[in-house]
NUVEXKOL-155635 format. One line per field, with one value per residue: residue in one letter; chain; y, z, x of N, C-alpha, C in turn. Coordinates in pm, whole numbers. Layout:
// residues N
resn	A,...
chain	A,...
n.north	Y,...
n.up	Z,...
n.east	X,...
ca.north	Y,...
ca.up	Z,...
ca.east	X,...
c.north	Y,...
c.up	Z,...
c.east	X,...
This chain:
// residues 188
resn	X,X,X,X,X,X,X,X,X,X,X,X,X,X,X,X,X,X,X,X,X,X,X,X,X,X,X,X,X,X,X,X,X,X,X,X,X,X,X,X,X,X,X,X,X,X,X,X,X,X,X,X,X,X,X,X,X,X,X,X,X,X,X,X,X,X,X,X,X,X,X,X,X,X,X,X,X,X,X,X,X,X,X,X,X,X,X,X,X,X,X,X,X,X,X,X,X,X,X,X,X,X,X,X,X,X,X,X,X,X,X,X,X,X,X,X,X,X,X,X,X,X,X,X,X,X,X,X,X,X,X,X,X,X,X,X,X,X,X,X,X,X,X,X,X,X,X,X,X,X,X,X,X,X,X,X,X,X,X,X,X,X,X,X,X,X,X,X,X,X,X,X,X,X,X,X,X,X,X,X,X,X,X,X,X,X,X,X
chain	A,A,A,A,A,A,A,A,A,A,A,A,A,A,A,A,A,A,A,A,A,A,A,A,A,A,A,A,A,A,A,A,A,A,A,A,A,A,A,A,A,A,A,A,A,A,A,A,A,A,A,A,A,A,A,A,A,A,A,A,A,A,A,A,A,A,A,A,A,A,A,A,A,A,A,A,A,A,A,A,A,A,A,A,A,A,A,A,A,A,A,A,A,A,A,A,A,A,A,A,A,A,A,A,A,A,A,A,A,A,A,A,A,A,A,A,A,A,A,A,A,A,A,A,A,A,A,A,A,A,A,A,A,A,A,A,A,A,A,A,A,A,A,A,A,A,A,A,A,A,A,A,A,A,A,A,A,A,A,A,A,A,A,A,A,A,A,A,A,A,A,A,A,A,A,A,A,A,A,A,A,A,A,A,A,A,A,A
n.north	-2360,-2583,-2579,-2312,-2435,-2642,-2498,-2326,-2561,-2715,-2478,-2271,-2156,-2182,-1995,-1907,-1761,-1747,-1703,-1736,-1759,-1653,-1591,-1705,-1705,-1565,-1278,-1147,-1259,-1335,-1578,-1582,-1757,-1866,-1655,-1518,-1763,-1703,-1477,-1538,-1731,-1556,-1355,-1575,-1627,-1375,-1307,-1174,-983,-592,-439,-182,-122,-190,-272,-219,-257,-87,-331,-558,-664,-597,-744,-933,-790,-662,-826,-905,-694,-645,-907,-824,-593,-315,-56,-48,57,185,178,373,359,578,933,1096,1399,1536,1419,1506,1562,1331,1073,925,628,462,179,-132,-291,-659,-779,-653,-530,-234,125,243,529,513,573,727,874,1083,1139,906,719,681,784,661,400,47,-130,-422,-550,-663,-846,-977,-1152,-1240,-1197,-1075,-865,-614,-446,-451,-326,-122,-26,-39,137,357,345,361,658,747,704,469,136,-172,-422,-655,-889,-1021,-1285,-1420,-1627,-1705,-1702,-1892,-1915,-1674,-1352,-1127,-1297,-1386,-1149,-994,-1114,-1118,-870,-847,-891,-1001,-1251,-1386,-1656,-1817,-1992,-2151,-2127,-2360,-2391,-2284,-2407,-2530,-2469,-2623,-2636,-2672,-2710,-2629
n.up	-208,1,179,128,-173,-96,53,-170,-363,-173,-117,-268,-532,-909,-1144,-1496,-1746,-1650,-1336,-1009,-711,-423,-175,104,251,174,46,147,329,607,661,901,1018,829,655,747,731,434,454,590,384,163,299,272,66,-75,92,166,-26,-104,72,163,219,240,-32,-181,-376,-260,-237,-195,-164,102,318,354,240,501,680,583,574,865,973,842,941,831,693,541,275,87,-280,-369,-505,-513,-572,-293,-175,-5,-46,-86,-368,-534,-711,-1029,-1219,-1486,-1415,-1515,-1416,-1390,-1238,-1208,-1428,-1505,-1567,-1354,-1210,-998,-705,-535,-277,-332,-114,35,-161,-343,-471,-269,-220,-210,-288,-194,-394,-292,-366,-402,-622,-965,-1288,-1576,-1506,-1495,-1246,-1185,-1342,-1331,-1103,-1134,-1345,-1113,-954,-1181,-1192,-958,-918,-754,-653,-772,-615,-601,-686,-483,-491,-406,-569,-899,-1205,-1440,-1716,-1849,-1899,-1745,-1573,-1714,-1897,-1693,-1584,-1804,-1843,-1650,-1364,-1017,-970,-723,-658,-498,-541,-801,-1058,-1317,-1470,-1528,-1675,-1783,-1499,-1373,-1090,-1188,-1093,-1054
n.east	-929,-1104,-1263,-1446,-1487,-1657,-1869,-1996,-2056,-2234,-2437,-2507,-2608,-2773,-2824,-2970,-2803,-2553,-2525,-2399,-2516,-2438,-2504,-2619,-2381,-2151,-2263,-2444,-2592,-2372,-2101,-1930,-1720,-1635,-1535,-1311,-1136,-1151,-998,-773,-681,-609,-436,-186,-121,-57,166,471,478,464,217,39,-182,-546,-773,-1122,-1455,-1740,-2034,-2032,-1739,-1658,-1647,-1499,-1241,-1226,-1142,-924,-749,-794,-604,-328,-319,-363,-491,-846,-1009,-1281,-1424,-1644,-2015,-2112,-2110,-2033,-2118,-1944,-1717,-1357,-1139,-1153,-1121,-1227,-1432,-1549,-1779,-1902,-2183,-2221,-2353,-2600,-2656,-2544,-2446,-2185,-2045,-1783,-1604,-1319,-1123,-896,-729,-688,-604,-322,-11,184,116,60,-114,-370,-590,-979,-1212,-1546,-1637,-1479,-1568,-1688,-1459,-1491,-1523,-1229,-1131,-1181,-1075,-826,-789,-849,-645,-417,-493,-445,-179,-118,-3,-89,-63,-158,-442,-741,-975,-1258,-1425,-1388,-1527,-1431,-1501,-1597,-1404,-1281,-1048,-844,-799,-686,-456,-328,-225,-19,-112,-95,-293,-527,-727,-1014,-1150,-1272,-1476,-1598,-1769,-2148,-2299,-2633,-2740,-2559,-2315,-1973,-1650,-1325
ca.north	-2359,-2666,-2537,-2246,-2506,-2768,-2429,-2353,-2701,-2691,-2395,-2200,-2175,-2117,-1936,-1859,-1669,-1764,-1605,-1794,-1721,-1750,-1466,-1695,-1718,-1490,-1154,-1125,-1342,-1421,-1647,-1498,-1864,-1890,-1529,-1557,-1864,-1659,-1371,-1586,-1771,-1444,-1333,-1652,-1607,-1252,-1300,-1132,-840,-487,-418,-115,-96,-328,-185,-302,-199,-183,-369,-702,-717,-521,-811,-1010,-671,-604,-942,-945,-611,-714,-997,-789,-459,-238,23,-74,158,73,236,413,352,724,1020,1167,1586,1577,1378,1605,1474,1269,1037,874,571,387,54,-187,-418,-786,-829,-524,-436,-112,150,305,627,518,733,753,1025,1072,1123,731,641,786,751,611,326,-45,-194,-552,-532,-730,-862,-1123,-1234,-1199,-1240,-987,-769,-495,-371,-454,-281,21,-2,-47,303,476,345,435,802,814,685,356,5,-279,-585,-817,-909,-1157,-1306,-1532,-1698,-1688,-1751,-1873,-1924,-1548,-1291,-1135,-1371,-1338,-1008,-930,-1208,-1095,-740,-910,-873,-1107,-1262,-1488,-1699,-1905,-2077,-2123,-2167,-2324,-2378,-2319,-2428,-2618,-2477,-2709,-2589,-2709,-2577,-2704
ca.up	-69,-5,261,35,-253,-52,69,-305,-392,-68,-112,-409,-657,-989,-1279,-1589,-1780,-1573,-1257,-889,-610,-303,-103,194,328,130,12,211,485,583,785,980,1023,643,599,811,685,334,451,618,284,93,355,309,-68,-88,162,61,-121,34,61,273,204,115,-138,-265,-406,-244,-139,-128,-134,229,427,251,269,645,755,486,669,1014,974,787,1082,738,682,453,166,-30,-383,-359,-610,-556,-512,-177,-181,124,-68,-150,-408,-587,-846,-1071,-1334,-1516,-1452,-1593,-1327,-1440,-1166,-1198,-1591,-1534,-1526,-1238,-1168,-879,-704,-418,-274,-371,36,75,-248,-359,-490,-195,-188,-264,-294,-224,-407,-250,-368,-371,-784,-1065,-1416,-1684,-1456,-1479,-1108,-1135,-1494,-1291,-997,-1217,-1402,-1019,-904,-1225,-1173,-760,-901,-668,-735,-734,-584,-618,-684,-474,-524,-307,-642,-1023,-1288,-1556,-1844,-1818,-1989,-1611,-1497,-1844,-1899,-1535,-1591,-1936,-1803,-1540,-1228,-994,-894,-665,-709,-415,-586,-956,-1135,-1453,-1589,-1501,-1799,-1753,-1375,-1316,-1079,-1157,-992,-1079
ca.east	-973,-1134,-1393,-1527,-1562,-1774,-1992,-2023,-2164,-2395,-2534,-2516,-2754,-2712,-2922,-2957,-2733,-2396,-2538,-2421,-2614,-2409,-2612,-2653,-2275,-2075,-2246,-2585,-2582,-2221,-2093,-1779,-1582,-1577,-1517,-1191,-1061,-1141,-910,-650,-608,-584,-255,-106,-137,-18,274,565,428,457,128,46,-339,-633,-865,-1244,-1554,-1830,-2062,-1993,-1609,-1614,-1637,-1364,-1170,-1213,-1126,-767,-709,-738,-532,-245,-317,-368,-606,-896,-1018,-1395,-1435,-1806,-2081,-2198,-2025,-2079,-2089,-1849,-1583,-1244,-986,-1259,-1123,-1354,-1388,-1618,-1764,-1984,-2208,-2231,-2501,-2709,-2639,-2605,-2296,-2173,-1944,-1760,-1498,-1242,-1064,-704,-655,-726,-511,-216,163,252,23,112,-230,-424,-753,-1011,-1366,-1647,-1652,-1412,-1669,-1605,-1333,-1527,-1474,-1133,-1101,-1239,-992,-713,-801,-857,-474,-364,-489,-395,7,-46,76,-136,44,-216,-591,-772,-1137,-1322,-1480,-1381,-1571,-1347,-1574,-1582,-1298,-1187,-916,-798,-820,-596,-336,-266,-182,69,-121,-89,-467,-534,-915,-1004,-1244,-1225,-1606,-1547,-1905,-2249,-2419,-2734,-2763,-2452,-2203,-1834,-1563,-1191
c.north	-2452,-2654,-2450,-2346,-2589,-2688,-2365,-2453,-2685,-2615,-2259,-2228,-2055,-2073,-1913,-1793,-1624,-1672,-1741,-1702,-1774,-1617,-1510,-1742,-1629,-1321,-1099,-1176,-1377,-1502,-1615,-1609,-1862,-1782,-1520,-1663,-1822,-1612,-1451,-1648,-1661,-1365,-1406,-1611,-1510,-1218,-1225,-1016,-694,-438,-273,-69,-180,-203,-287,-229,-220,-237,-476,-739,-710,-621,-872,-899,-636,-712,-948,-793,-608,-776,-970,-628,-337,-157,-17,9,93,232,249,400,470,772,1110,1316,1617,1492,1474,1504,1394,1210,925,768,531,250,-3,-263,-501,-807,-754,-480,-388,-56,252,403,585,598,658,818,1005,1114,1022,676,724,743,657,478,202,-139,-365,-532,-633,-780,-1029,-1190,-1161,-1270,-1197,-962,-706,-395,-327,-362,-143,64,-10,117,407,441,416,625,902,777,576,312,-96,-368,-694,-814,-1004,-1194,-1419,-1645,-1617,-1738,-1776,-1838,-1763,-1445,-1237,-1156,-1356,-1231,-941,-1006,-1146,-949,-765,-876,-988,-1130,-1389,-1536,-1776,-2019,-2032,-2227,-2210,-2356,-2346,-2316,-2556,-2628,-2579,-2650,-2681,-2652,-2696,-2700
c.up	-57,52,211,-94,-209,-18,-74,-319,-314,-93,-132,-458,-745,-1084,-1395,-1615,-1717,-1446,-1113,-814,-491,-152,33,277,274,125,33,336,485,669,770,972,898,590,643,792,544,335,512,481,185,160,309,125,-140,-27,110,-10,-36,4,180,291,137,78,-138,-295,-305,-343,-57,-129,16,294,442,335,436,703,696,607,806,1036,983,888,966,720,500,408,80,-125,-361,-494,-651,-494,-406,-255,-100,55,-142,-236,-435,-712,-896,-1171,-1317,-1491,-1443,-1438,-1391,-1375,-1197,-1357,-1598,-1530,-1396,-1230,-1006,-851,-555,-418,-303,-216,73,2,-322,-407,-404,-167,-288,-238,-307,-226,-383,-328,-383,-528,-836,-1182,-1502,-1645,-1501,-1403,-1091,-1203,-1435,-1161,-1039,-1300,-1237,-960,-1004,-1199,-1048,-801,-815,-772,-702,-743,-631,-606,-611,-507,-459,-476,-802,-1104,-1461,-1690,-1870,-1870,-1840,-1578,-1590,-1868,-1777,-1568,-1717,-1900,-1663,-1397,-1188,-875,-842,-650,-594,-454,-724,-997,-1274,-1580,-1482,-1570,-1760,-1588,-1293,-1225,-1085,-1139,-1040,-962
c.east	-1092,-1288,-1480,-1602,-1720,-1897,-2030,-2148,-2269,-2489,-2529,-2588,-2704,-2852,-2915,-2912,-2606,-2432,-2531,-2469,-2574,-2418,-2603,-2525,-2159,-2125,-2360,-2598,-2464,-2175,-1896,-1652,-1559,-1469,-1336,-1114,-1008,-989,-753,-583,-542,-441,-183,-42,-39,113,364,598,441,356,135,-98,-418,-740,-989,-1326,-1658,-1991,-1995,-1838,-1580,-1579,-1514,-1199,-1095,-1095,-959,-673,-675,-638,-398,-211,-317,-493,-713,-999,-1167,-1388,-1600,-1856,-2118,-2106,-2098,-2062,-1984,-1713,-1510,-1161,-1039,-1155,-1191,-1304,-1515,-1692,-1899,-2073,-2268,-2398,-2633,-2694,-2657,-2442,-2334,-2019,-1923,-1610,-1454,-1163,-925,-657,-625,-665,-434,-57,221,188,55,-35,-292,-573,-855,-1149,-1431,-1609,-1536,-1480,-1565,-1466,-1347,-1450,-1347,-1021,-1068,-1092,-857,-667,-785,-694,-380,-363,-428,-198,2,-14,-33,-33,-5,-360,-653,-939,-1165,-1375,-1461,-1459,-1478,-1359,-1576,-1470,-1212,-1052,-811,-724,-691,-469,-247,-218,-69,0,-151,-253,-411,-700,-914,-1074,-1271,-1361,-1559,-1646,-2048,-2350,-2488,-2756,-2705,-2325,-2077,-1748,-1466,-1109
């Protein structure tokens, strides 16, 4: 996606220790035309599939999420970092955060995912594939199906993309990082 790349290059910033920084149009400040061009590419992508629910974590996949949902008229589902007291039918997994190096019990209710549920999981990054490690364990436990993964931005150098492909699911990257050593971004 040609238009995400060039806002990449513009204005991203990168850091030490494989960390982009694209805070001020994607996952802090967003800008809505991008965000919608995001989610339209992510339908076009996914076509085909019987999806009957988009999935994500939050925070930062939501937006991504909302916008794939709209598009598709599907009800959209975020995986919580904390477990509310008021959630019933709680199921839980593990997962790691790349950004925050910390772990996190996150959870969603088995009312919201379930047997019957043909899933498009949505989010901002694909690094490790932590998140996705994690959402992979909570479908397994609800009996869905994941159809398909998408990600606004991959980091290839990274195990992730890897990691998902090699287990046959089908990802989709819109933007494929494939170094940022020496605070260089290249993108393929």
């Amino acid at each position: 996606m040609e238009a995400l790349k060039q806002r990449i290059l513009q204005d991203g910033k990168c850091f030490p220790g494989g960390i982009l920084k694209v805070d001020s149009f994607i996952n802090h400040q967003m800008d809505p035309d991008l965000m919608l061009n995001i989610a339209k590419e992510f339908v076009e992508r996914f076509k085909g599939k019987p999806i009957n629910k988009v999935v994500t974590i939050e925070a930062s996949g939501i937006a991504p999420a909302i916008m794939v949902g709209y598009l598709l008229h599907l009800p959209v589902v975020f995986v919580k970092k904390k477990q509310p007291k008021t959630m019933e039918n709680m199921l839980t997994s593990t997962v790691h955060s790349f950004t925050k190096d910390r772990e996190y019990t996150v959870c969603i209710s088995n009312d919201f995912l379930n047997e019957t549920d043909h899933i498009l999981f949505i989010d901002d990054f694909l690094a490790n594939g932590n998140a996705s490690l994690g959402m992979i364990d909570l479908a397994a436990k609800a009996g869905a199906t994941i159809e398909g993964m998408g990600f606004v931005i991959e980091k290839a150098f990274q195990n992730g993309g890897r990691q998902l492909r090699e287990r046959n699911i089908h990802v989709e990257s819109l933007a494929i990082v494939d170094s940022l050593d020496d605070c260089k971004i290249v993108l393929r």
